[in-house]
C-alpha positions as CSV (number, residue, x, y, z in Angstrom):
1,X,25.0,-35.8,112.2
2,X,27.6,-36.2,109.6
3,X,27.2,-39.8,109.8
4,X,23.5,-39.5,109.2
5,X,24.2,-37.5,106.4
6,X,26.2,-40.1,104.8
7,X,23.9,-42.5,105.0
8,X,21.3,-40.8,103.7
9,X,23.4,-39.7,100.8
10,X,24.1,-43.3,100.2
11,X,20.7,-44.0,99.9
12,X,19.8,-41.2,98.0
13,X,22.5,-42.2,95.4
14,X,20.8,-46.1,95.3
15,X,17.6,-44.2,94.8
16,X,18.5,-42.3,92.0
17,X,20.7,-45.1,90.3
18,X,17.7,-47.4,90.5
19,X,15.5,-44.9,88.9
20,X,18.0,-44.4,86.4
21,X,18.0,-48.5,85.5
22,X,14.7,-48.1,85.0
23,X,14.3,-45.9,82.7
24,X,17.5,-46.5,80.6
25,X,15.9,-50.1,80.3
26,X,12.9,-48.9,79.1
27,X,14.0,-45.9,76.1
28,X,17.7,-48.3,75.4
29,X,19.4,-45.5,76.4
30,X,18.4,-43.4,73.3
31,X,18.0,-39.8,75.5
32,X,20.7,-40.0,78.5
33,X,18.5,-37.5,79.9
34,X,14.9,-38.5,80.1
35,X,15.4,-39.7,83.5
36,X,15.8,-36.0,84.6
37,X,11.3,-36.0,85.4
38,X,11.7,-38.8,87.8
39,X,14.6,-37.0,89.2
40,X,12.9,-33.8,89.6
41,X,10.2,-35.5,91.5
42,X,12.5,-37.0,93.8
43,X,14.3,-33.8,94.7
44,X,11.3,-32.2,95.1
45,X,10.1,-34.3,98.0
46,X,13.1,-33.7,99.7
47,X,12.4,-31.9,103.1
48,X,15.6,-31.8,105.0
49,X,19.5,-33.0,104.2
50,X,18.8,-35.6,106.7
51,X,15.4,-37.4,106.1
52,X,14.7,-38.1,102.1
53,X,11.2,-39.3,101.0
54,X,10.4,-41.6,97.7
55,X,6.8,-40.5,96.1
56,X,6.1,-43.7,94.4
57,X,8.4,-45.9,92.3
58,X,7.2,-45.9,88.9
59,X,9.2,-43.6,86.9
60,X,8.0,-41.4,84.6
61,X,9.6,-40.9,81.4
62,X,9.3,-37.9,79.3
63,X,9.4,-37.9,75.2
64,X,9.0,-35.0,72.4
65,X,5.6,-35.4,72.4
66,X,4.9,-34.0,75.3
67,X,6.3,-30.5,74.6
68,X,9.3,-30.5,76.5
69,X,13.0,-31.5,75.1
70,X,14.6,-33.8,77.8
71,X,17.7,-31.7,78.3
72,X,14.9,-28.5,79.5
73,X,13.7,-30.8,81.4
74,X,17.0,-32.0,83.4
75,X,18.2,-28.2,83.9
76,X,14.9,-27.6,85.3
77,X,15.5,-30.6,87.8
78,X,19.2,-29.0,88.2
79,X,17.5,-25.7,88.8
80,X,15.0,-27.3,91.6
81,X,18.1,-28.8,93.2
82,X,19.6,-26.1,93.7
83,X,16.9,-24.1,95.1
84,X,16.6,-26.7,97.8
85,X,19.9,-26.0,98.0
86,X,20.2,-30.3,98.5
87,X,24.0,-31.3,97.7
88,X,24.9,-33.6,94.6
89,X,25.6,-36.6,94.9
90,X,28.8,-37.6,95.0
91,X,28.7,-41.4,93.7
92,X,26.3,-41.8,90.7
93,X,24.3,-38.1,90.4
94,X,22.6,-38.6,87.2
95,X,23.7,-35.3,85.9
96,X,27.0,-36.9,85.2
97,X,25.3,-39.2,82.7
98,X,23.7,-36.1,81.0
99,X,24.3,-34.4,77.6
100,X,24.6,-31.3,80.1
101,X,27.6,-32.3,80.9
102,X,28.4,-33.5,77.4
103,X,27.2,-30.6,75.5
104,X,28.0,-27.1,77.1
105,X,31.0,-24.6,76.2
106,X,31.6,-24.0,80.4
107,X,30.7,-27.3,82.0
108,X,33.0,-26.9,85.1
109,X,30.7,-24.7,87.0
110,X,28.3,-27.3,86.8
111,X,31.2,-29.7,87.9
112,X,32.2,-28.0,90.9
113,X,29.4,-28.5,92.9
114,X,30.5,-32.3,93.7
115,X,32.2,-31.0,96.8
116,X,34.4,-34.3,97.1
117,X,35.2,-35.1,93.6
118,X,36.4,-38.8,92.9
119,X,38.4,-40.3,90.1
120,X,35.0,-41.8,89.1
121,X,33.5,-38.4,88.5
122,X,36.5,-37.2,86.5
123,X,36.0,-39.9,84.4
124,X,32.2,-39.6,83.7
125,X,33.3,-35.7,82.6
126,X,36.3,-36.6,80.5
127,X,33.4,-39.0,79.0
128,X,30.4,-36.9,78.6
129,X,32.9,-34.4,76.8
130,X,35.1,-36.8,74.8
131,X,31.5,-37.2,72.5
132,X,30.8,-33.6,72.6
133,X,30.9,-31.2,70.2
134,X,34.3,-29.9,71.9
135,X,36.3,-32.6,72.8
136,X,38.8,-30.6,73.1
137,X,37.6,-29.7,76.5
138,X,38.1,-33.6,78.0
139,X,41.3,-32.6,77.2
140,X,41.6,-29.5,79.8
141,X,39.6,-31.5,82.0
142,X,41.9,-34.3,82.4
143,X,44.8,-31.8,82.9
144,X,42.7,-30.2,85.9
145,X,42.5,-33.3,87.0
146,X,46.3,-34.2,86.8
147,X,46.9,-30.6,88.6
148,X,44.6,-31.4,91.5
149,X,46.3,-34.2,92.5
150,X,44.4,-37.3,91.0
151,X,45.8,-40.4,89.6
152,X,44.1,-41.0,86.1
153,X,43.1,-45.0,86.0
154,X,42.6,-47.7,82.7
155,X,38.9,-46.2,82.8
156,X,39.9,-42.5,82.3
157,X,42.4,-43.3,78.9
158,X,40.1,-44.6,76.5
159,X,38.0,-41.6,77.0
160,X,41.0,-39.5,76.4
161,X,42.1,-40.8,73.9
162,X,39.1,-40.6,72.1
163,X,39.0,-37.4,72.5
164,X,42.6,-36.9,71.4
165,X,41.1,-38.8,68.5
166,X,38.9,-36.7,67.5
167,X,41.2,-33.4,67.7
168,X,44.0,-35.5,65.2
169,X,42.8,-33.7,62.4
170,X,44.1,-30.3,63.9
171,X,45.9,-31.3,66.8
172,X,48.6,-33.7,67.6
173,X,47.6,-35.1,71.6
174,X,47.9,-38.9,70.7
175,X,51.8,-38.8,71.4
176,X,51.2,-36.8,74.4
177,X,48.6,-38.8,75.9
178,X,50.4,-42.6,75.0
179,X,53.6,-41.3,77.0
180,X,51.3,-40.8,80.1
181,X,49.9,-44.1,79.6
182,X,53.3,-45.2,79.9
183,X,54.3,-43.7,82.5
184,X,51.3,-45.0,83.8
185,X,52.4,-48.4,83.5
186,X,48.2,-49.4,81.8
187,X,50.2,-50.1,78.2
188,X,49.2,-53.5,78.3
189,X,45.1,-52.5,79.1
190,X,43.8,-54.0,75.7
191,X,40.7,-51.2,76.0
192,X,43.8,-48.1,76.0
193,X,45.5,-50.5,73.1
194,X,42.8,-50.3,71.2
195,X,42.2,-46.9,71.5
196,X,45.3,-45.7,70.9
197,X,45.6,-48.0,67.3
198,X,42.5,-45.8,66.6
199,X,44.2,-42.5,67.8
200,X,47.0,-42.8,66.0
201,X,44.6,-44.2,62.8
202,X,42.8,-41.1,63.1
203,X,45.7,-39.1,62.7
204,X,47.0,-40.6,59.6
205,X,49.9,-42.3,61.3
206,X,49.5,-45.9,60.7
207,X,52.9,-46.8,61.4
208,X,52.8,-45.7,64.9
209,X,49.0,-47.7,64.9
210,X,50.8,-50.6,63.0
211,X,53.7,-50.5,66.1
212,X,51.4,-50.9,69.2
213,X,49.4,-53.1,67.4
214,X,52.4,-55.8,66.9
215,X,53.4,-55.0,70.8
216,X,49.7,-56.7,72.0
217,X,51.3,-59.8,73.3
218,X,47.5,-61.0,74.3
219,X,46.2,-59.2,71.6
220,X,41.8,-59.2,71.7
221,X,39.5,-58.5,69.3
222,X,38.9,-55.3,70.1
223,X,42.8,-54.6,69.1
224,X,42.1,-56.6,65.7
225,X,38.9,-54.9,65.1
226,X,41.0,-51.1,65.7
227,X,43.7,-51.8,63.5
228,X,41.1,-53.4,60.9
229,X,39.3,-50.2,61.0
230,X,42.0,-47.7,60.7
231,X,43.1,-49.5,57.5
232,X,39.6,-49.4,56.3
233,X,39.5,-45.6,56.7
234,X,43.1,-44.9,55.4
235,X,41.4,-46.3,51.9
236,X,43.9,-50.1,52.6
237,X,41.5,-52.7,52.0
238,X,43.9,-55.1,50.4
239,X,46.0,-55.0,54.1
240,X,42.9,-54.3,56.4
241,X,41.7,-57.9,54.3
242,X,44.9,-59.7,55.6
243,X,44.7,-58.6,59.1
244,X,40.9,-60.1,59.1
245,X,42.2,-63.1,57.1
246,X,44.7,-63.6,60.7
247,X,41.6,-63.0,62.8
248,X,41.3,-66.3,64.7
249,X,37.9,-64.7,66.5
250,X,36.0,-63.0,64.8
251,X,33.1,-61.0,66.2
252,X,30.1,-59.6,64.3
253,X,32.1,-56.0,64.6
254,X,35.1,-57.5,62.5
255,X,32.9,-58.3,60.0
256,X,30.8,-55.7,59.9
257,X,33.9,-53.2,59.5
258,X,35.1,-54.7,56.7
259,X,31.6,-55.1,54.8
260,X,31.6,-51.1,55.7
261,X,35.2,-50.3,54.4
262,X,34.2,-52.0,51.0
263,X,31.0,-49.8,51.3
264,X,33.1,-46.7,51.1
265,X,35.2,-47.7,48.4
266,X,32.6,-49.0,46.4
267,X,33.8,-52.5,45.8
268,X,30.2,-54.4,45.9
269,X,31.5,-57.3,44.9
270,X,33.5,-58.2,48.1
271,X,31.2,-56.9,50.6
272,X,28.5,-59.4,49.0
273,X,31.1,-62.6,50.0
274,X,31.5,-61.1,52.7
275,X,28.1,-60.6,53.5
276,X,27.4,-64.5,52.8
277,X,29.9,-65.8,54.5
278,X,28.9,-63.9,58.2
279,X,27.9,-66.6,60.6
280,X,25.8,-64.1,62.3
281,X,24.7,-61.1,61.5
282,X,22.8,-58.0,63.3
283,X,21.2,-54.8,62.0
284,X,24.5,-53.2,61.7
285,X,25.5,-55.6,58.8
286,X,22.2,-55.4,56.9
287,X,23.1,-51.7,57.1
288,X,26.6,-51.3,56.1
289,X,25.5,-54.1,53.0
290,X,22.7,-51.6,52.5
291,X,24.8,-48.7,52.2
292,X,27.6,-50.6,49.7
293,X,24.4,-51.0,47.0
294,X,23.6,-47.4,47.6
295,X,27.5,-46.0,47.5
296,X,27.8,-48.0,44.3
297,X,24.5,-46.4,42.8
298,X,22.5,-49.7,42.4
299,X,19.1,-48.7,43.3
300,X,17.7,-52.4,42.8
301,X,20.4,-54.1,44.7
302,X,19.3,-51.6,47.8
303,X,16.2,-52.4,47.5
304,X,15.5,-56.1,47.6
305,X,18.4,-55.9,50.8
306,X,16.0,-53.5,52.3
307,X,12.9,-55.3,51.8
308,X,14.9,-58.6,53.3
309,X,16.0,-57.1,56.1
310,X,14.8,-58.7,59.0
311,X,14.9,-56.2,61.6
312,X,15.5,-52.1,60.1
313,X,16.8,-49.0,62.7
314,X,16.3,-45.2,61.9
315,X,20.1,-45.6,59.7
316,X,18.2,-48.4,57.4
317,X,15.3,-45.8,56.5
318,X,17.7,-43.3,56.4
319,X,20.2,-44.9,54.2
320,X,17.4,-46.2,51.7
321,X,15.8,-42.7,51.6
322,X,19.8,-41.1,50.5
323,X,20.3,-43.6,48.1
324,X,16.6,-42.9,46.3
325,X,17.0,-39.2,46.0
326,X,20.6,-39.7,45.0
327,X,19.6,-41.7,42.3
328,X,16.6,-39.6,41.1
329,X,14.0,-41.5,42.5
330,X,12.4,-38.9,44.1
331,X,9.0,-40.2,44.4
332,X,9.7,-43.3,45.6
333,X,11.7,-41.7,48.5
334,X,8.5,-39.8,49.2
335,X,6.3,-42.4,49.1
336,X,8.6,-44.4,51.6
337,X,8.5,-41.8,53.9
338,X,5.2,-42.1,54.2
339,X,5.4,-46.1,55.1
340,X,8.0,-44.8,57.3
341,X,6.0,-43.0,59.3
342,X,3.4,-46.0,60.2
343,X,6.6,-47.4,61.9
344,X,7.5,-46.7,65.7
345,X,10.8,-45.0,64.2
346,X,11.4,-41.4,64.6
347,X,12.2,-39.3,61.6
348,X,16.0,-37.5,62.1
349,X,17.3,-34.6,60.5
350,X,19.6,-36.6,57.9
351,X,15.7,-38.2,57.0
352,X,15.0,-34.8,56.3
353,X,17.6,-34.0,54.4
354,X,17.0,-36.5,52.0
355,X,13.2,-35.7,51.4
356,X,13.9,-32.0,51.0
357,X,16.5,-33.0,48.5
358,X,13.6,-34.8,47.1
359,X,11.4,-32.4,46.6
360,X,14.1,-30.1,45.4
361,X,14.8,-32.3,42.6
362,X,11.1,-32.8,42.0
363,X,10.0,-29.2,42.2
364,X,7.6,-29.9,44.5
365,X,6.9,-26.9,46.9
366,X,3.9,-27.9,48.6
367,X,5.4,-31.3,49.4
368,X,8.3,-29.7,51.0
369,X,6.5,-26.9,52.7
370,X,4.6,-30.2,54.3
371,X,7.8,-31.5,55.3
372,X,8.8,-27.9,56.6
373,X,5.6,-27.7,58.8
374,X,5.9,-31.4,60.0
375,X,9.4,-30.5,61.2
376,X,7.7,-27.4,63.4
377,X,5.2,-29.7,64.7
378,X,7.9,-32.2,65.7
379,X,10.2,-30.2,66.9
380,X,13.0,-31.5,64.8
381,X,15.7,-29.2,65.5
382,X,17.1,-27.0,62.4
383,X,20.7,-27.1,62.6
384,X,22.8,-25.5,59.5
385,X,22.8,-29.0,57.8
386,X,18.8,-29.2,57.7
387,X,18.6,-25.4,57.3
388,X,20.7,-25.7,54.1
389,X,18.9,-28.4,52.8
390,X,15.2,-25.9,53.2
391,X,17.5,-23.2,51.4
392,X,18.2,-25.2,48.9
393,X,14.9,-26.8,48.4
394,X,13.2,-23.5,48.5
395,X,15.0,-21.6,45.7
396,X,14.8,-25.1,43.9
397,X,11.3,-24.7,43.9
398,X,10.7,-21.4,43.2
399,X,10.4,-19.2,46.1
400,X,13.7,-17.3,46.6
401,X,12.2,-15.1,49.2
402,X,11.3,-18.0,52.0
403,X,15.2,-19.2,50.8
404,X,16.3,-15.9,52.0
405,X,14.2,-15.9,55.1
406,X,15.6,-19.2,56.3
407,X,19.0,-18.4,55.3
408,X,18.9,-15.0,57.6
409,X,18.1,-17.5,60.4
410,X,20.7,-19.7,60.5
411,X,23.2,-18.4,63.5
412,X,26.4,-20.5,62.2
413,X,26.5,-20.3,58.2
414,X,28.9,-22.8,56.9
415,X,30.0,-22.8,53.4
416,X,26.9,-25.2,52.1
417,X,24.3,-22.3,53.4
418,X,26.2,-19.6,51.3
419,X,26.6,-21.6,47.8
420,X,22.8,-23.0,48.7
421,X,21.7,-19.2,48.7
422,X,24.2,-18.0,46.1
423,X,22.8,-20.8,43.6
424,X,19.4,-19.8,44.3
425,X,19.7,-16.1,44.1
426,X,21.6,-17.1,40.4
427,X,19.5,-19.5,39.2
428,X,16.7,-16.8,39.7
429,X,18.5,-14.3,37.9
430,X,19.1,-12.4,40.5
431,X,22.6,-11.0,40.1
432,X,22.9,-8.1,42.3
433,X,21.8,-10.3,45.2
434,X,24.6,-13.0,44.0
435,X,27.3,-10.6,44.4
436,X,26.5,-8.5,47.3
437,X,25.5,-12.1,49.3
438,X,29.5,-13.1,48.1
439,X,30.6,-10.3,49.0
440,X,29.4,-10.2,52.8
441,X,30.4,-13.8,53.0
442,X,34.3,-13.2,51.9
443,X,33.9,-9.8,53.8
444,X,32.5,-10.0,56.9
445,X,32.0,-13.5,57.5
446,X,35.1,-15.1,57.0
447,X,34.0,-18.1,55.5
448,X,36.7,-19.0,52.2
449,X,35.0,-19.9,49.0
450,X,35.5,-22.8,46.9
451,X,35.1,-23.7,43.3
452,X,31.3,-24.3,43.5
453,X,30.7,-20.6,45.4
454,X,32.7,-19.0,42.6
455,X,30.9,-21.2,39.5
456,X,27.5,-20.4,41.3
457,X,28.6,-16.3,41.1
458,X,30.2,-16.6,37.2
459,X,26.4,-18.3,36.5
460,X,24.6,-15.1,38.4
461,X,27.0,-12.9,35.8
462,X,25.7,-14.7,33.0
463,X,22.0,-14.5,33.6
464,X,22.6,-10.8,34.6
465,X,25.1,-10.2,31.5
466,X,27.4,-8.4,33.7
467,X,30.9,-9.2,31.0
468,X,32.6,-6.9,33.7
469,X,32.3,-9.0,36.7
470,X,32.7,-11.7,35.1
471,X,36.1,-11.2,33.4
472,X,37.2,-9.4,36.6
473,X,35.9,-12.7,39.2
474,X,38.2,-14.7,36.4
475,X,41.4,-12.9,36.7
476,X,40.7,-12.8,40.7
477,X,40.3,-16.0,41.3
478,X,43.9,-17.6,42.1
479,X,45.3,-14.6,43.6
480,X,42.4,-13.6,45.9
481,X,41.1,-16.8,46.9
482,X,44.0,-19.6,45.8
483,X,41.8,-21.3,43.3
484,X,42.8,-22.8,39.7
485,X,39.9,-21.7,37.3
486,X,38.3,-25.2,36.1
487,X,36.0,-25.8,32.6
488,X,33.6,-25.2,34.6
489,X,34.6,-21.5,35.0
490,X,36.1,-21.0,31.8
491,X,32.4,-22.4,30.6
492,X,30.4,-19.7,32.5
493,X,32.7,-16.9,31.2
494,X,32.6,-17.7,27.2
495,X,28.8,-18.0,28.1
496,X,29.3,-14.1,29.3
497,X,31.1,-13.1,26.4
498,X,29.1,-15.4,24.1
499,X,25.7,-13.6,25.2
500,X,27.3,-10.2,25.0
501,X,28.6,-10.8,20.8
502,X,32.3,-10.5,21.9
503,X,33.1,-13.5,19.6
504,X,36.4,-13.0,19.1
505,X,37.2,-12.4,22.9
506,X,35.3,-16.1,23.5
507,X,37.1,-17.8,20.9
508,X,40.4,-16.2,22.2
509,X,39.5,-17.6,25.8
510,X,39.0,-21.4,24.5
511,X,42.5,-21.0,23.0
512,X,44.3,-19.7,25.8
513,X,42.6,-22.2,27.9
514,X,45.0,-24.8,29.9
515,X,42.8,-27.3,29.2
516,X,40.8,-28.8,26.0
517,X,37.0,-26.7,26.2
518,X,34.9,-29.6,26.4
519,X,30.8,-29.8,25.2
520,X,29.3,-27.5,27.6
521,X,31.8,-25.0,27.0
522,X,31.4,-25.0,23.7
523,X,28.1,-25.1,23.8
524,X,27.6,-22.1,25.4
525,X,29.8,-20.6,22.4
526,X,27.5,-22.0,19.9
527,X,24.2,-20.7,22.1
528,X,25.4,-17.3,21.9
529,X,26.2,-17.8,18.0
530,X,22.0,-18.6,17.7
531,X,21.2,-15.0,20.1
532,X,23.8,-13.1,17.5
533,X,23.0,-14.9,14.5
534,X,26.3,-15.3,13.7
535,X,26.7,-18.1,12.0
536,X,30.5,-18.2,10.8
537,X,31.8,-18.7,13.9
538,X,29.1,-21.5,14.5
539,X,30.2,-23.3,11.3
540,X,33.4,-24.2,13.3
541,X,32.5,-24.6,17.1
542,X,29.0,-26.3,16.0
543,X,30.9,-28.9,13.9
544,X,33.7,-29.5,16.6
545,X,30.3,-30.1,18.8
546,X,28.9,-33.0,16.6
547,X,32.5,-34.7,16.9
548,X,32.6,-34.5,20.4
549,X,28.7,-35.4,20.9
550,X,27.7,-37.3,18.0
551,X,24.4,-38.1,19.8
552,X,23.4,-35.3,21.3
553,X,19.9,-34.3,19.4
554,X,20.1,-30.8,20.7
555,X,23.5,-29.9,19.2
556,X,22.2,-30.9,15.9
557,X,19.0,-28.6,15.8
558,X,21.0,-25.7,17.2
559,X,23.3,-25.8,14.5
560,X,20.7,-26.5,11.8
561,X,18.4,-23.2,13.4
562,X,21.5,-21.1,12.7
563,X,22.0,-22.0,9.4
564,X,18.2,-21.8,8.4
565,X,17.8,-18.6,10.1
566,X,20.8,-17.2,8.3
567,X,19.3,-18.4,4.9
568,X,22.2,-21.5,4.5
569,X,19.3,-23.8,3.5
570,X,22.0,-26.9,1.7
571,X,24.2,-26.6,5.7
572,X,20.8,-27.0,7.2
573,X,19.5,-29.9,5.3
574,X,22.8,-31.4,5.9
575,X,23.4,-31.5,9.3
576,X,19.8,-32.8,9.3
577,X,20.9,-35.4,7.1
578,X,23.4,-36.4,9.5
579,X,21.5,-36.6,12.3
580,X,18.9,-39.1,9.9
581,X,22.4,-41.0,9.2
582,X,23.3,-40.9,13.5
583,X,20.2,-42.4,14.2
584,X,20.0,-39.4,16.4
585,X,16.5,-38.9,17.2
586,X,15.0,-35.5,18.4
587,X,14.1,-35.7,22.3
588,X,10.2,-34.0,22.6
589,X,10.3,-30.8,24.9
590,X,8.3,-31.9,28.5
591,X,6.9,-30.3,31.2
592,X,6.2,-31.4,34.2
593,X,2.9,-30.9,36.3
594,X,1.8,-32.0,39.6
595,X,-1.6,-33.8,40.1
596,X,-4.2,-33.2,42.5
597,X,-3.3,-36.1,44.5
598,X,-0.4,-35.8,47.1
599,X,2.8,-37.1,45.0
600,X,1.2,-37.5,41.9
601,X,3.8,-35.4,39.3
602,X,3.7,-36.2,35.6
603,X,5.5,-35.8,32.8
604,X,3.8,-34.7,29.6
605,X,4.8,-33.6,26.6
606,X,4.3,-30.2,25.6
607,X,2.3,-30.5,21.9
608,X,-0.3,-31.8,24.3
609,X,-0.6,-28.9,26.1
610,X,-0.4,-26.4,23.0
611,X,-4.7,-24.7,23.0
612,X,-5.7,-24.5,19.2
613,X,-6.2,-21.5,17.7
């Protein structure tokens, strides 16, 4: 009987493996898990432990569109299995491919069911985990696996180690984990030398990269390509360039790193010869060229490598779309969207992201309420990322209540969600909800403020004129939360003061100042000289203005508005004169207002608007 058993479990394995082919072929393994149907329809044919039955061979592969997220569908096939209580199988169970072993805070009881665990199983879990969102875990797993007796082989390091990569930032495991590969006796695997150059890259230890790199007697690409990289991302292009200059093959990977590392540091020119001189070339290195244009802000250089681009992936779309809404182009990102979606690719949520930012810039509510609902009716997934970016683009455009709504929905709030929410609840005027929001968040929530949290709370003060608050969130801000005030905080509290007539207190501040108050600063001064008429002080900061912004048209009306509303006709007609002298030119007030058409947003000036009496 046992032996029966076996060899039906040997053919159930082939079974399942060949199912899984199949279906891998047919989606390029974009959902590990859209096997799990065909799976479920195998299992539940299943009528003894000894006798297994195949209901047809064409496998059925489920999508989105049909209602039902893969991963619901494979712990529903799990759940069938074990109600037919039918054992896993121990050579290639397609679970072990799964994000549900990838993705889960407790995976072992899943795990445990494999009654005789092999090396190969161990493996596909330290796997599945080392991409999770707790790599830490393939960690623990691989020291169960040490404590049970198994003997880790050159399959099970890499994995490891890129999990110990992605823990360097915290934790130190890379050291730990190259001495067992030692005593291992796999050092000279060039897959676990190449993984640990990129462990030890990851943990901002280049040396110890730089060592086990020179020790590659053989060394293969896959060791140059590593070492190349971890130069890249340690900001050394000039040495990443001479290892690639030593390169004697060179894949499309080499060059595709180093056309990405200039990306990052902005250096356009080199990637372009680099980009020239690739003898071949994938989607990869139209991308990372793509994304050097866009890091650099040149819109038109993007654009005409996006519209040459033979062959464009869901990261070319998404990468144009960032780089238009970065740049202000928020129409066009729109627009594009829309050819997007005549496409076969699938909209992600950094495609979101982008348009929301769009319409956030834009002012466009119904636009991104669109977007909102064809997220719903896509099931696109809100994590905090996406969720910020609806915050954000809500109280952008106006309605601070749906901004609050989504904001109490988002389970992990990260310190984006509570400056997005702060911002909007200041830029709305709503103080009271600024402060008791920042208060909950340093109280109760334990997420630390920055800068921009504290900046967005000074602004909340100064709509709100709450002088208290704001001289006391001042004083606090280097001994309760360790932050150096900036302009940018000194600029939001002489606003305060400014708005409230304390004159003297303001110009007091700018003095004692570690810094030089620059325009906006000053600004605000001169703003709350034009609320209190008070146009002494203004003679002083609103000349010091015209220095430092001798082309600004709006400092030169200010000033001149103070004067003439203080009766100082001869100062008024002079600082006009000077602005006739500048060639300064004042900039017509706009408005802008959205068409009937989808998109259509113009900008008109406001005497056109003006109804005659």
């Amino acid at each position: 009987m046992d032996e029966l058993y076996a060899t039906q479990e040997r053919k159930f394995s082939r079974i399942i493996w060949w199912h899984w082919r199949q279906v891998d072929c047919h989606i390029n393994n974009q959902y590990n898990t859209c096997f799990a149907q065909e799976f479920f329809k195998e299992t539940g044919c299943i009528k003894s432990r000894a006798r297994i039955e195949i209901d047809g061979d064409k496998p059925f592969v489920p999508t989105h569109h049909q209602g039902i997220h893969p991963l619901r569908q494979l712990k529903r096939a799990h759940a069938r299995r074990l109600l037919l209580k039918a054992r896993p199988d121990p050579l290639s169970s397609p679970f072990t491919r799964s994000p549900l072993m990838a993705a889960p805070p407790t995976p072992n009881p899943l795990f445990s069911q494999f009654l005789r665990p092999s090396v190969l199983h161990w493996n596909t879990l330290i796997r599945g985990l080392s991409s999770g969102d707790n790599p830490r875990e393939a960690i623990h797993v691989f020291r169960s696996m040490l404590r049970r007796g198994f003997m880790p082989n050159n399959y099970t390091y890499p994995f490891l180690l890129k999990a110990c990569a992605a823990c360097a930032s915290s934790e130190s495991y890379g050291c730990a984990a190259h001495a067992r590969v030692v005593k291992t006796g796999l050092e000279l695997d060039p897959y676990i030398q190449s993984a640990l150059i990129h462990t030890y890259s990851e943990g901002k230890d280049l040396g110890a990269a730089r060592r086990v790199f020179d020790r590659c007697d053989d060394r293969e690409t896959v060791c140059w390509n590593a070492m190349i990289d971890g130069y890249v991302k340690a900001g050394e292009l000039a040495v990443a360039r001479g290892v690639f200059d030593r390169m004697e093959r060179k894949d499309v990977v080499s060059w595709n790193t180093m056309i990405h590392g200039c990306a990052i540091l902005g250096e356009l020119g080199e990637a372009r010869k680099l980009f020239a001189g690739m003898p071949q070339r994938n989607v990869v290195s139209w991308n990372s060229m793509l994304a050097a244009h866009a890091k650099c802000g040149d819109v038109e250089g993007a654009r005409a490598v996006f519209a040459e681009m033979p062959k464009r992936d869901i990261i070319s779309w998404n990468t144009m779309l960032a780089c238009l809404a970065q740049s202000g182009c928020s129409e066009e990102a729109l627009a594009l969207f829309d050819e997007m979606r005549r496409t076969d690719e699938e909209p992600t949520d950094a495609t979101m992201v982008s348009l929301l930012s769009a319409c956030a810039h834009l002012g466009a509510l119904d636009e991104g309420e669109r977007l909102h609902a064809y997220m719903e009716e896509h099931k696109i997934e809100l994590n905090t990322i996406l969720s910020t970016a609806l915050v954000d683009m809500y109280a952008k455009c106006g309605s601070i209540s749906r901004a609050a709504e989504i904001f109490d929905g988002i389970e992990q709030k990260d310190l984006l969600a509570w400056n997005a929410i702060i911002g909007g609840m200041a830029i709305h005027g709503r103080a009271d909800g600024a402060l008791q929001l920042f208060d909950e968040m340093t109280k109760r929530s334990g997420v630390r403020p920055d800068d921009i949290t504290l900046v967005m709370v000074l602004t909340a003060c100064s709509h709100a004129g709450m002088v208290k608050e704001g001289r006391r969130m001042l004083k606090c801000m280097k001994d309760s939360y360790g932050i150096e005030p900036k302009l940018e905080h000194y600029g939001c509290v002489i606003d305060i003061l400014a708005r409230a007539g304390l004159f003297e207190e303001a110009a007091e501040l700018t003095r004692a100042m570690p810094m030089e108050p620059n325009a906006p600063a000053l600004g605000a001064l001169l703003g709350g000289c034009r609320i209190h008429r008070n146009s002494e002080v203004a003679d002083g900061v609103g000349r010091h203005l015209l220095r430092l912004q001798p082309s600004h048209s709006g400092r030169y009306v200010l000033l001149s508005n103070i004067y003439t509303t203080a009766g100082r006709w001869d100062d008024a007609e002079e600082v006009r004169g000077r602005m006739l002298i500048n060639g300064v030119a004042k900039t017509p007030a706009q408005s802008l207002a959205a068409g009937k058409k989808k998109q259509q947003l113009r900008v008109m000036p406001v005497m056109a608007m003006v109804m005659p009496s």
